[in-house]
C-alpha positions, 0 to 999 in steps of 0.5 A: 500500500502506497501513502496516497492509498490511504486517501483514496476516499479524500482525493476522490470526495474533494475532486466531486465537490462542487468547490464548496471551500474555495474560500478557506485555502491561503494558498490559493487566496493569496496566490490568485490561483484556482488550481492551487485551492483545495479543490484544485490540488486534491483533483490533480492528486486524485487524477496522479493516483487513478493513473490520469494525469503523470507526475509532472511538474503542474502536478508537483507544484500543486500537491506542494502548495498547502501549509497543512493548516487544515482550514479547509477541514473546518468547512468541509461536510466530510472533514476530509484532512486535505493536508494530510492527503497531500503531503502522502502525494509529495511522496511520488514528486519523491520517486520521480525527482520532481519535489521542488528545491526547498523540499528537497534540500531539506531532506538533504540537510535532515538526513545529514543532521536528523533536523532540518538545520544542519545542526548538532543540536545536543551541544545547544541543549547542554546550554540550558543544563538546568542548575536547580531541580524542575518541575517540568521538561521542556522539550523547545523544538530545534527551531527555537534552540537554533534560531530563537534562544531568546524565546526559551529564555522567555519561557523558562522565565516565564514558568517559574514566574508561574510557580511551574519552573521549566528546564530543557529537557536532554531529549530536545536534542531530537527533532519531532521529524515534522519536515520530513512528514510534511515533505512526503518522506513517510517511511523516513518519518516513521523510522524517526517516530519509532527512534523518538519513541525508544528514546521517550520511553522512560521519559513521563512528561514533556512541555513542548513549546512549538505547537507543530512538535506537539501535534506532532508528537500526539496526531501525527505520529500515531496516524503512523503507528507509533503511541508515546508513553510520554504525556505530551503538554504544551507550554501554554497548557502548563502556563494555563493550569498554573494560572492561579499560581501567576504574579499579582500584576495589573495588565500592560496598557497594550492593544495586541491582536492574537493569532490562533496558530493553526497547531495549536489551535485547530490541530490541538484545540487549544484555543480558550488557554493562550487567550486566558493568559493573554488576557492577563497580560495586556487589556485590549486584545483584537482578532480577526473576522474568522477565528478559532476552528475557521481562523487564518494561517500565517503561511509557516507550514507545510514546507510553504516558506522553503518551497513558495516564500514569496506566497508564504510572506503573503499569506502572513500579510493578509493573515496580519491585516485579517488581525491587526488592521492594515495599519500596522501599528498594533503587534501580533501576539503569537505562541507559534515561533514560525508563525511570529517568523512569518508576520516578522517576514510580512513586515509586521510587528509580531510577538510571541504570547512568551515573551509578553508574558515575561514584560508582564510578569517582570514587573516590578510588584506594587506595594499594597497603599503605595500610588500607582502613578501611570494608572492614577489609583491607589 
């Protein structure tokens, strides 16, 4: 059985519909292109798998034009995983050599470095040994430890603020395999799930701070055959239940607009407890037309950024408008790395829920009496 084979029904049910989520892709709405909406890549996938249409290079562009946000799953009768079933098409692209560049040197570059960076991960994770004992294992995902350190500074900030210390866990020397998933490489996906696996076995608990290796971690990998032992939490989860432990800080006197990232939300349906902590932090949040289930995508999945980046950098921008306003002015909140990466890219403010939530909790604690100066109260 072949990867595409396990979609069958889904290829065949998006190809007969009558394009009833033309709408929901941000590929196709920021491209301008019909044949890359849902309908139009699912077609040509189920024509490749019914034997009509040969693996070219149409065909190739197509299957790779999704971020496996799963908006369109939120519009369909039939919840068909559209994401899912196109990255088991990047598997033929594969074996005739036709997978774009970016997707392809990605493949190169993991199976050098079992991540997609190039990098030897265990050395930045020795850089967070942890000095005093924690409560719980933070597993920050490779894009944080090599190209956002500050965001783990944050957090582990952050955590102990809310009584919750946090500490990078060993074991975040291993990528989650997401880029390998997403590219169509599922026999090598599988292979890495069941080494994550063994290595996870005696490890009860990880807080994993990228939403995509936590979904990862807890849908992907069992879609494949492989169960963890390890209960598998985001951070903001953790930071969520701990709530009532959090500092005693009066809001930052900030307008933000939040952005549901599409793993965190959608793929894991945390939606009430990034906007919980948020709420928290500053005291004016917006948010676009469309949110929660049917919210927008900032463009980081799937591959998109390697494979289209000028598409990806536009649908962070429309996604950053739908939020924020045209203007400019108001930053997007974020607890997604990439998709903070995406608006950044945009041309956007953006921050991410971590650090704003560390400028709240270092504030400095205002003695009970004592005149708040900015607020005028006493």
């Amino acid at each position: 059985m072949t990867a595409m084979d396990r979609h069958d029904q889904a290829y065949t049910y998006c190809a007969f519909c009558p394009k009833v989520c033309r709408f929901s892709c941000p590929v196709s709405e920021a491209s301008h292109s019909e044949s890359l909406s849902a309908w139009g890549k699912m077609t040509a996938a189920h024509l490749v798998h019914e034997g009509k249409r040969p693996i070219d290079a149409g065909t190739s562009k197509a299957v790779h034009a999704c971020t496996g946000c799963m908006r369109c799953s939120s519009f369909c009768k039939h919840e068909n995983t559209v994401g899912d079933a196109l990255f088991a098409a990047r598997e033929e692209t594969i074996k005739a050599g036709l997978q774009p560049k970016g997707s392809a040197s990605t493949l190169a570059t993991f199976s050098q470095s079992q991540n997609p960076f190039g990098r030897e991960l265990s050395s930045l994770v020795d850089t967070w040994k942890s000095d005093t004992p924690v409560r719980y294992p933070l597993f920050p995902g490779c894009s944080s430890l090599v190209k956002r350190p500050e965001l783990i500074e944050d957090t582990l900030a952050v955590s102990r603020a809310f009584g919750a210390p946090m500490g990078v866990a060993k074991v975040s020397s291993r990528c989650c395999g997401y880029p390998l998933y997403a590219a169509g490489s599922h026999d090598a996906f599988k292979e890495h799930a069941q080494a994550n696996a063994a290595v996870l076995e005696h490890v009860p608990e990880l807080s994993v701070l990228d939403p995509g290796c936590a979904f990862t971690f807890n849908v992907v990998y069992p879609q494949f055959g492989v169960q963890l032992k390890t209960r598998i939490r985001t951070v903001v989860e953790v930071l969520a239940d701990n709530l009532a432990h959090a500092p005693h800080h009066p809001p930052l006197e900030e307008t933000v607009g939040y952005h549901d990232a599409c793993h965190l939300g959608r793929g894991l349906g945390q939606y009430d407890q990034p906007r919980a902590l948020l709420a928290k932090a500053v005291t004016k949040v917006t948010e676009a037309a469309s949110i929660r289930r049917e919210g927008g995508c900032a463009g980081g999945g799937g591959l998109l950024p390697r494979t289209m980046p000028d598409v990806a950098v536009e649908v962070a921008r429309r996604q950053a408008i739908e939020v924020a306003g045209a203007q400019g002015d108001v930053a997007v909140v974020t607890a997604c790395a990439t998709s903070k990466r995406m608006f950044e890219r945009a041309g956007r403010k953006s921050y991410d829920l971590m650090a704003l939530l560390r400028r709240w909790a270092d504030q400095r604690p205002q003695p009970l009496g004592e005149p708040d100066q900015k607020r005028g109260e006493t």
